[in-house]
C-alpha positions in Angstrom: 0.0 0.0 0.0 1.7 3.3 -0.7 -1.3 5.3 -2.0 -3.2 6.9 1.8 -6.8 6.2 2.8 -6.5 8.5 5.3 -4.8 11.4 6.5 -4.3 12.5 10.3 -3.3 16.2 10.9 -1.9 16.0 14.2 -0.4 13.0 16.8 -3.0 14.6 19.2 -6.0 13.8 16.7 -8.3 11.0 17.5 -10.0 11.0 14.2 -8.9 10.8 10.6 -9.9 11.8 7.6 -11.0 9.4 4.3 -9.6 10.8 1.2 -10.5 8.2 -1.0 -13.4 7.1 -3.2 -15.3 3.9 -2.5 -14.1 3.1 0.9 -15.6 0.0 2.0 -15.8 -1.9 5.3 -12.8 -4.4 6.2 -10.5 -2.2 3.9 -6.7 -2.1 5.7 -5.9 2.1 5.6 -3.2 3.1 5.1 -3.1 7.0 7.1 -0.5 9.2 7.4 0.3 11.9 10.1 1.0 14.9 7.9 2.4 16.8 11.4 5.3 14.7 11.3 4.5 12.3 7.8 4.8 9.2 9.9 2.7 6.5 9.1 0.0 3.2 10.1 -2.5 1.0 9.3 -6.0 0.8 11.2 -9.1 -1.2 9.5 -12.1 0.0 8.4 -14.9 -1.0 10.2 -17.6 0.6 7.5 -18.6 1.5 4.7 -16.9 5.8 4.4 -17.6 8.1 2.0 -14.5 10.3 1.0 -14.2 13.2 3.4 -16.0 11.4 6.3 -13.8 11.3 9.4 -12.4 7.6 11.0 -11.8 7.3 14.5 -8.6 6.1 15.7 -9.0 4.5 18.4 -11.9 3.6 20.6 -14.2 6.7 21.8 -16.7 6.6 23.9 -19.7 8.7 24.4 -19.5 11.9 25.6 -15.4 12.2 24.4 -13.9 15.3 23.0 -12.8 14.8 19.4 -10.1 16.0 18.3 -8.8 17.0 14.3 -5.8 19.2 13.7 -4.9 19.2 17.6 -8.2 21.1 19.0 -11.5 20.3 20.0 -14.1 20.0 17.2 -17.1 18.5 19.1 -18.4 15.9 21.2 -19.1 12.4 21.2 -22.7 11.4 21.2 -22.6 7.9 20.8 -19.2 5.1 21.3 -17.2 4.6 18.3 -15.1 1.5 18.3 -11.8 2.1 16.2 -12.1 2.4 12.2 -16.1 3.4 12.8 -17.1 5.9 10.5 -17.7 9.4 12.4 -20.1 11.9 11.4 -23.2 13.9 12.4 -24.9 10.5 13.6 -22.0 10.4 16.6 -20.3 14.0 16.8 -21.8 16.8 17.0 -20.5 20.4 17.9 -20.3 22.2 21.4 -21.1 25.2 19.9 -25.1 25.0 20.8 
């Protein structure tokens, strides 16, 4: 795999995003921490549309989650690692 799935903005981040097309469930990622262009390999545990986020590691309701080293919202729901994130589990602080 040399082509990334994902990309991760900062070591801090606990969610990554998809840049790819077609991203299906039980596809190996490749993601790569542009902070630092280090990379690693977490599964996919759905189905992700391209710009979608991917968490990294296990969340659990009511976590802060973090893209590009600050807060961006709030857990509503768990995410085990590789679920798909989006406005059905995270959802902003601002109101």
């Amino acid at each position: 795999m040399t082509i990334p799935h994902l990309l991760v903005h900062d070591r801090k981040d606990n969610v990554g995003v998809v840049v790819v097309e077609g991203l299906t469930a039980g596809t190996r990622m490749l993601a790569v921490v542009t902070e630092d262009d280090s990379s690693f390999e977490i599964e996919a545990r759905n189905d992700v549309p391209i710009g979608h986020k991917v968490a990294l590691r296990d969340i659990a309701d009511g976590d802060t989650a973090i893209k590009y080293g600050e807060d961006i919202g709030r857990f509503v729901a768990d995410v085990a690692r590789g679920g798909h994130v989006h406005v059905h589990n995270l959802k902003t602080k601002r109101w």
